[in-house]
C-alpha positions as CSV (number, residue, x, y, z in Angstrom):
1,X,38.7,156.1,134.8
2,X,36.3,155.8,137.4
3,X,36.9,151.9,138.3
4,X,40.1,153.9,138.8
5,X,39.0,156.2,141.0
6,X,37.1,153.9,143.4
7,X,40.3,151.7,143.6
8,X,42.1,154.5,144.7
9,X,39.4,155.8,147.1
10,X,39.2,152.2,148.6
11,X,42.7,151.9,149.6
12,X,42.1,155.7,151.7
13,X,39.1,155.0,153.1
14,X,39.8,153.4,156.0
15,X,42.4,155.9,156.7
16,X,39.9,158.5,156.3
17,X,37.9,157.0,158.7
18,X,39.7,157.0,161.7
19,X,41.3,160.6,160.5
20,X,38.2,161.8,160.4
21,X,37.8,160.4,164.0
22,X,41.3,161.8,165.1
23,X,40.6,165.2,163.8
24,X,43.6,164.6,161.1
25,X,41.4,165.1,158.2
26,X,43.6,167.1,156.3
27,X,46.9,164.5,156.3
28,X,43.8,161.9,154.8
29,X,43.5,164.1,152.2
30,X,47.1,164.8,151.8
31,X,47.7,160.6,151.6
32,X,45.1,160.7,148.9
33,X,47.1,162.6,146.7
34,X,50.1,160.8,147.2
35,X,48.3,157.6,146.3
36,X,47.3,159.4,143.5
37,X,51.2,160.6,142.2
38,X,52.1,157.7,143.4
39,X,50.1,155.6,141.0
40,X,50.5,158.3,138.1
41,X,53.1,156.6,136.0
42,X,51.3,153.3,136.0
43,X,47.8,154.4,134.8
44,X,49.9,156.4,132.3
45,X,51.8,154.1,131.0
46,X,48.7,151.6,130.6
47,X,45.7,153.4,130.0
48,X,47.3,156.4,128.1
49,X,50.0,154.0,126.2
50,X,48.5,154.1,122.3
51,X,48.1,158.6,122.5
52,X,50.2,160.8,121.8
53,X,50.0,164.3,119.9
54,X,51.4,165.6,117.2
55,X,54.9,165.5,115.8
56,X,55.3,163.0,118.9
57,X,53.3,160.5,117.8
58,X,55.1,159.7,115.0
59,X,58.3,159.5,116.8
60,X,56.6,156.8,119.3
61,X,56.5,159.1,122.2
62,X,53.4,158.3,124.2
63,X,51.4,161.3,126.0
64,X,52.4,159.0,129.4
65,X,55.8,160.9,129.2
66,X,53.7,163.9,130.2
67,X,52.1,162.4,132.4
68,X,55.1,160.8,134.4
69,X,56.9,164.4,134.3
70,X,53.9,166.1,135.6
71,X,54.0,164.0,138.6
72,X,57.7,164.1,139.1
73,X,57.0,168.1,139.4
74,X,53.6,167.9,140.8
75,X,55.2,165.6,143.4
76,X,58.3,167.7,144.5
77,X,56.3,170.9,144.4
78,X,54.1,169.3,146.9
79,X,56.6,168.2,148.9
80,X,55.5,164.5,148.5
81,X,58.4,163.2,146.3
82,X,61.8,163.7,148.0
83,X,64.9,163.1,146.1
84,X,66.9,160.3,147.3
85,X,70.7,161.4,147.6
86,X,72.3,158.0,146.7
87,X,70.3,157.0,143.6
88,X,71.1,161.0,142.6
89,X,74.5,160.6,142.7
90,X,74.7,157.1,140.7
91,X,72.1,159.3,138.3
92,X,74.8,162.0,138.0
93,X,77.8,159.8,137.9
94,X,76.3,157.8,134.5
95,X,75.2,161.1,133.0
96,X,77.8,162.5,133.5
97,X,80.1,160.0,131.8
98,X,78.4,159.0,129.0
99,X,77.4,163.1,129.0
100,X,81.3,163.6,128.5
101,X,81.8,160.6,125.9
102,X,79.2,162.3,123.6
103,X,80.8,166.1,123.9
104,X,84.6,164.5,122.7
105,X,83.5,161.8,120.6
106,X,84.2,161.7,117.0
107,X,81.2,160.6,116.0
108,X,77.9,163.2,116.3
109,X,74.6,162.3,118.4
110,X,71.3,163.2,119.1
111,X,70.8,165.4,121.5
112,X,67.0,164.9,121.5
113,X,67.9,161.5,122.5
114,X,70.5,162.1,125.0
115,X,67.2,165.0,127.0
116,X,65.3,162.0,127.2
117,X,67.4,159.2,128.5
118,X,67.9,162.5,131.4
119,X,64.1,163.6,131.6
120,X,63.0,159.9,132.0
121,X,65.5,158.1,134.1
122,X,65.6,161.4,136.4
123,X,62.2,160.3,137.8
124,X,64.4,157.5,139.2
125,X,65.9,159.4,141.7
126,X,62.8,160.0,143.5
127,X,60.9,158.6,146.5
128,X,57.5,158.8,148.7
129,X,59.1,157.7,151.8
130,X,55.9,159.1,154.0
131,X,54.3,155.9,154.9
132,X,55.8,152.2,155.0
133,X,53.0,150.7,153.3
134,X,53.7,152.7,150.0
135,X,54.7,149.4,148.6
136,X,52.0,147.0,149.5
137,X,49.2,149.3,148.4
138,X,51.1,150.1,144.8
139,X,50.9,146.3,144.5
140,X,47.6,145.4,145.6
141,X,46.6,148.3,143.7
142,X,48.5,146.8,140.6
143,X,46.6,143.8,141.2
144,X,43.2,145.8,141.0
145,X,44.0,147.5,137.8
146,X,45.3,143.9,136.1
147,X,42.0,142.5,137.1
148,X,40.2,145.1,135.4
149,X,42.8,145.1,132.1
150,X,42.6,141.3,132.6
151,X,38.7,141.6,131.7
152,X,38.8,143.5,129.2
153,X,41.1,142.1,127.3
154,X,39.2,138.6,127.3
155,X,35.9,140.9,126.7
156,X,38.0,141.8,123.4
157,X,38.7,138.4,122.2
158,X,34.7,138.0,122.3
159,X,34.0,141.3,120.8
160,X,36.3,140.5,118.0
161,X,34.6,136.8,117.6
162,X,31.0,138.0,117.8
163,X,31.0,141.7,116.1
164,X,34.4,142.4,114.1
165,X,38.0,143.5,115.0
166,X,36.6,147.2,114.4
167,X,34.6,147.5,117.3
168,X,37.3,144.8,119.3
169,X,40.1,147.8,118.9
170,X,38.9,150.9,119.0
171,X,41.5,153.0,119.5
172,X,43.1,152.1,116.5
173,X,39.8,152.0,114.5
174,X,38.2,155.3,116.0
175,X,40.7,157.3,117.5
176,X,42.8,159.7,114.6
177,X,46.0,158.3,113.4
178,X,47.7,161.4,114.2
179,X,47.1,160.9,117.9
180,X,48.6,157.4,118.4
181,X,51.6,156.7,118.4
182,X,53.9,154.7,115.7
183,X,56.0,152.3,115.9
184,X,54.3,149.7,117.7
185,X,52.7,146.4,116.3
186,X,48.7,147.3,118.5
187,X,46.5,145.2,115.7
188,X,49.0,142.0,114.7
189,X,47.1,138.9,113.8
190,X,47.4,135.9,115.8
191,X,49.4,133.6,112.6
192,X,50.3,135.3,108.9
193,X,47.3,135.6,106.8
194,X,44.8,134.7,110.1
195,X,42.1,137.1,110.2
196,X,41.7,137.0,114.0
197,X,44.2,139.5,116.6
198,X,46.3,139.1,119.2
199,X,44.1,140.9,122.0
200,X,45.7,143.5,123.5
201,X,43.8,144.7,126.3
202,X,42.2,147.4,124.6
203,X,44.6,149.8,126.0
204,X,48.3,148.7,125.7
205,X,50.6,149.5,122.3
206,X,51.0,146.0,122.2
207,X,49.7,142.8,122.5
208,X,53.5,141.8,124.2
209,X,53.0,144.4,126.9
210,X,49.6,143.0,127.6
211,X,50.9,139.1,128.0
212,X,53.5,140.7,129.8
213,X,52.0,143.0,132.4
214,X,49.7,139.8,132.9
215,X,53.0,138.2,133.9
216,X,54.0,140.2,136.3
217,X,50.2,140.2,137.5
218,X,50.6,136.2,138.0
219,X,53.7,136.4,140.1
220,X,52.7,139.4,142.5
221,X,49.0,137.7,143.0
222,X,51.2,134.3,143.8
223,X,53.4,136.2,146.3
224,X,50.7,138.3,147.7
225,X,47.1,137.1,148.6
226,X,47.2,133.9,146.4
227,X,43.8,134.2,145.0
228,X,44.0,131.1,142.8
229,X,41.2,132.7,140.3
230,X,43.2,135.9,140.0
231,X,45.5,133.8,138.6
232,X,43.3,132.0,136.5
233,X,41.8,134.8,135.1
234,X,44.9,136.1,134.5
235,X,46.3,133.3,132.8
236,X,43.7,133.0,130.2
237,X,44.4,136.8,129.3
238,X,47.9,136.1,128.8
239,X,47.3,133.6,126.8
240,X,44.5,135.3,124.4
241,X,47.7,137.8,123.5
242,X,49.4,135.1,121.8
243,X,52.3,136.5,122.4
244,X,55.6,134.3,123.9
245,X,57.4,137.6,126.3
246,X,54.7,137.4,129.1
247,X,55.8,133.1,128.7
248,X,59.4,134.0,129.0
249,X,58.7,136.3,132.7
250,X,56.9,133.4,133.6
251,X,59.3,130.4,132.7
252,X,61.7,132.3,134.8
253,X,59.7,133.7,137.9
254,X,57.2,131.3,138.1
255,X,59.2,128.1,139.1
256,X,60.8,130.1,141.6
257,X,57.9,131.4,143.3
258,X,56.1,128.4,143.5
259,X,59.1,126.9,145.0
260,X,60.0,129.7,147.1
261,X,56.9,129.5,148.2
262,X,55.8,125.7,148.4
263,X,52.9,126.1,146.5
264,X,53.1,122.4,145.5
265,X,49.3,121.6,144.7
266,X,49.4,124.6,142.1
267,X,52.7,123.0,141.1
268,X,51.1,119.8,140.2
269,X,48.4,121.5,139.0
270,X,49.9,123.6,136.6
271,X,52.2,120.6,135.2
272,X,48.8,118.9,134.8
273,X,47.0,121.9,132.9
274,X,49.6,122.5,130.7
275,X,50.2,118.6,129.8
276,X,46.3,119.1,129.0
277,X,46.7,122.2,126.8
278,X,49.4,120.2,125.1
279,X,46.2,117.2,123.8
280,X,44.1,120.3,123.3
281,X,46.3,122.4,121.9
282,X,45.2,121.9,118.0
283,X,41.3,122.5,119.3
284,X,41.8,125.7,121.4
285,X,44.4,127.1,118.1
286,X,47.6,126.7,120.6
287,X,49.6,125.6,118.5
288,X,49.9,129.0,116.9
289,X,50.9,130.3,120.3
290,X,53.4,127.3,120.4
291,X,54.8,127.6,117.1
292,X,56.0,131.0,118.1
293,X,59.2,129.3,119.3
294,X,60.0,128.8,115.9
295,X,60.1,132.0,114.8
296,X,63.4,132.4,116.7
297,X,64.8,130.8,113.2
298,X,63.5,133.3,110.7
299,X,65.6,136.6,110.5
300,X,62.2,138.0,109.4
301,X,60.4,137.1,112.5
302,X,59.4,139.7,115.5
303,X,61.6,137.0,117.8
304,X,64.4,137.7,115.5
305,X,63.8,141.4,115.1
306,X,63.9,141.5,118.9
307,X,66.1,139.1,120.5
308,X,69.0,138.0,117.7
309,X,69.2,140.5,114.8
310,X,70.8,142.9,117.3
311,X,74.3,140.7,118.0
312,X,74.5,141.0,114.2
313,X,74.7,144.6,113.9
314,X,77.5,144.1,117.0
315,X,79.2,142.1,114.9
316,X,79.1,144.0,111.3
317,X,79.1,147.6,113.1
318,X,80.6,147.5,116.6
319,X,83.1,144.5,117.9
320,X,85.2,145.5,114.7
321,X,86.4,148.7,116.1
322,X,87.4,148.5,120.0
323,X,86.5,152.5,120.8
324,X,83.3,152.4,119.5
325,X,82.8,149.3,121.5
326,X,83.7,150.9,124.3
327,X,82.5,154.4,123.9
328,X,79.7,153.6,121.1
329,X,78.5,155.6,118.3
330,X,76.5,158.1,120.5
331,X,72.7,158.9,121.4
332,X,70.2,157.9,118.7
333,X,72.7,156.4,116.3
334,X,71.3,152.7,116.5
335,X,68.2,153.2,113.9
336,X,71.0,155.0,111.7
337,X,73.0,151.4,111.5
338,X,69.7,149.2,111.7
339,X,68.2,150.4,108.7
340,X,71.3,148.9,107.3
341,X,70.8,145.3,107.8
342,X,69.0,143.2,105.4
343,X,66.6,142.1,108.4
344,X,64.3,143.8,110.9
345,X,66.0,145.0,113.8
346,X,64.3,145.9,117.0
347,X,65.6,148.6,119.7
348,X,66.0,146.6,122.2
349,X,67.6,147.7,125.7
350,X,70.4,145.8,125.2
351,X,70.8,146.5,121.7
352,X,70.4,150.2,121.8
353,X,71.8,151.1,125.3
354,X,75.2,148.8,124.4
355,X,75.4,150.2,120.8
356,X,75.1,154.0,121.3
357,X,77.1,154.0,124.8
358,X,79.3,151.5,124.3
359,X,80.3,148.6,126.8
360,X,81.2,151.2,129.3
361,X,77.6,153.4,129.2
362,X,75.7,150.1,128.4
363,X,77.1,148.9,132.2
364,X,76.8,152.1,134.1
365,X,73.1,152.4,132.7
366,X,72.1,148.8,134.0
367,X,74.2,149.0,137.1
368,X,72.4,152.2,137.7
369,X,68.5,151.0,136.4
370,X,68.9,147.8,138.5
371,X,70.4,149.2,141.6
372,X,67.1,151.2,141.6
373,X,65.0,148.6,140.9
374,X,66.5,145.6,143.0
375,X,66.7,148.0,146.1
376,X,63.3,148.3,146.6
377,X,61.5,146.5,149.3
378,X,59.4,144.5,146.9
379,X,59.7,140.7,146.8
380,X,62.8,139.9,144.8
381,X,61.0,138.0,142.9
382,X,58.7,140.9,141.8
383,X,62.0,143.0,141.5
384,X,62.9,140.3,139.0
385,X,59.5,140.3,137.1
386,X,59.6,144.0,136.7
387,X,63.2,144.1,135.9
388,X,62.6,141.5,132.8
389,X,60.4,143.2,131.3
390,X,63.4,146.0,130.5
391,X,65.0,143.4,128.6
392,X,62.0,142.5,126.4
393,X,61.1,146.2,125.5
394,X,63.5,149.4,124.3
395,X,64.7,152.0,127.2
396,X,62.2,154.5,126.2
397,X,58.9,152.4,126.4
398,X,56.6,153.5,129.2
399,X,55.5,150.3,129.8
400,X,58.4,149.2,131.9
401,X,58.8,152.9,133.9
402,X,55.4,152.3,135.0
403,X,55.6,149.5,136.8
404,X,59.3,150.3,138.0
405,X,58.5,153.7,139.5
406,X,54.8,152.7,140.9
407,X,55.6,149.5,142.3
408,X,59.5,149.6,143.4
409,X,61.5,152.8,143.0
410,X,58.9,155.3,144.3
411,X,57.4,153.7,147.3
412,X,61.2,152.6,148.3
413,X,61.8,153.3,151.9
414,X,65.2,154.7,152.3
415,X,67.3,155.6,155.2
416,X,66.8,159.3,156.7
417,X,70.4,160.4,155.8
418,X,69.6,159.6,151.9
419,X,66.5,161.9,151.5
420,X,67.3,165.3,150.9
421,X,64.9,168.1,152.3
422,X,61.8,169.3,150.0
423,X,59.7,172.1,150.6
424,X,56.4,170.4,152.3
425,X,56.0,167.8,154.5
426,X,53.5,165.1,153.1
């Protein structure tokens, strides 16, 4: 934490120093601990992603929750998070429908389920509108804290080589069971029956979060300060996870920003690298990264799981009957039907949000979620990075609220007339 620390403290201190010539100490201060809320939800939901506590844990609830709803209160205590009007009323408008369908439907739900679809996706309605730059420090920022993950992550790979995958993953091998959380695939072997992992980053649930966040990383570094060894060292992290969702953000951001932003030479450059990885592939073990597109045809795959085993429960469970397509089966009732399939089905977004809302709930959840996302300030094509990386996880992974809120949604600036008054002035 304290490589997190200094990156926070070097984004203040030159606003320190001329507060500190201006006599306006105190607002310094005040700035830092925006920063500080401000970045909450993304240190959370990287660094604090595997922990959880008991019974939580094993019902996949990361502590980062905690941490995201202590700076949501934290925040508008302080005064420093102000709630914008327009997202609120979107936020009460699908609540309150799909609030509704669950009281007069047939069919029971969850209510645990329903309080945190509301605790979570509240945090959306929220914005630190005291400075314009919110947005490029959360990014730069961003970039810090992949450069560091980035690091580690390749230090694991070598850890694991040299010394063992005990000592390469040590929250799972040292930290006890009871206070990570379950559910998520955080030691999975590069190919069936290999005995080396998919790194992980030390710190993510996942080794897809880490190729993922490493994505995302790649694109903001492109549209930003274009350090081309960033990128590099980046790139090589990505592809230690082995794992093809941090590919897919890529395929489709990364031909757009290097058009978008004429970066030709890399361009060339990367058609040229990747024509070389192709020779080298069988020497540097690619083509078990590679021959994860094929797993796409095996109902027992994780690409399965994920991305196709979901349209069959639609088909068995949900197209069938027209109100429950419309309406759904209600909050927490997609396990309930997954279990039933003869495959392994994932909780994806769309899966789970379409299934236990219906067609009507699924679309006033994503019209909501992206209308918050896609009206931040943020390079689109950032907003479109981030936003992917909803569709590639379930609706109650941290992973994804993390970036949204630190890098879009938070630092949005929104119009005077849409901020409703808080308590303290930041």
């Amino acid at each position: 934490m304290s490589v997190i620390s200094l990156a926070v403290s070097a984004q203040t201190r030159r606003a320190g120093l001329l507060a500190s010539q201006t006599g306006l100490l105190p607002q310094a201060k005040g700035r830092r601990w925006a920063l500080l809320l401000l970045y909450t939800p993304l240190l959370a939901s990287t660094l604090l992603a595997k922990l959880s506590v008991p019974p939580f844990a094993a019902q996949s609830l990361s502590i980062a929750y905690l941490f995201i709803l202590l700076a949501m209160v934290l925040g508008l205590l302080l005064g420093y998070l102000r709630l914008d009007t327009a997202r609120l009323s979107f936020f009460l408008l699908f609540i309150g429908c799909i609030g509704t369908i669950q009281v007069f439907s047939t069919e029971s739900f969850s209510l645990a389920s329903m309080l945190l679809l509301v605790t979570l996706y509240s945090a959306y309605v929220l914005c630190l509108p005291s400075q314009d730059q919110n947005g490029e420090q959360a990014m730069h920022f961003f970039l810090q804290l992949a450069s560091v993950l980035a690091l580690a992550g390749i230090a694991q790979y070598g850890v694991q080589l040299a010394f063992g995958a005990r000592f390469a993953f040590p929250v799972e091998n040292f930290v006890p069971d009871a206070f990570l959380i379950h559910g998520f695939n955080a030691q999975a072997p590069i190919a069936y029956g290999d005995a080396t992992f998919r790194v992980n980053g030390i710190v993510f649930a996942e080794p897809s979060f880490f190729s993922q966040f490493m994505a995302v990383a790649i694109v903001i570094e492109l549209l930003t300060h274009n350090r081309l060894a960033n990128v590099a060292l980046y790139a090589l992290a990505l592809m230690l996870s082995y794992s093809g969702t941090g590919v897919l953000v890529l395929a489709v951001c990364g031909p757009l920003v290097l058009i978008t932003r004429r970066h030709w030479g890399l361009a060339w450059l990367t058609l040229g690298g990747s024509l070389l990885l192709v020779v080298l592939g069988s020497y540097l073990d690619l083509d078990k990264f590679t021959g994860r597109i094929g797993e796409f045809g095996s109902t027992r795959s994780s690409a399965s799981a994920r991305f196709i085993s979901g349209f069959w429960v639609f088909e068995q469970y949900l197209w069938p009957y027209p109100m429950k397509a419309l309406f759904g089966y209600g909050a927490g009732a997609f396990p309930n039907y997954a279990i039933r399939m003869p495959f392994p089905v994932a909780e994806m977004t769309l899966f789970k949000m379409v299934f236990e809302y219906g067609v009507l709930g699924a679309t006033l959840y994503f019209c909501f979620i992206f209308y918050c996302v896609f009206r931040s300030t943020a390079p689109i094509l950032v907003r479109l990075a981030v936003a992917l990386t909803l569709l590639l996880n379930g609706p109650f992974v941290p992973f994804f609220h993390g970036m949204a809120l630190s890098l879009l949604v938070w630092p949005q600036r929104p119009d005077p007339d849409t901020l409703a008054p808080s308590r303290a002035s930041p």
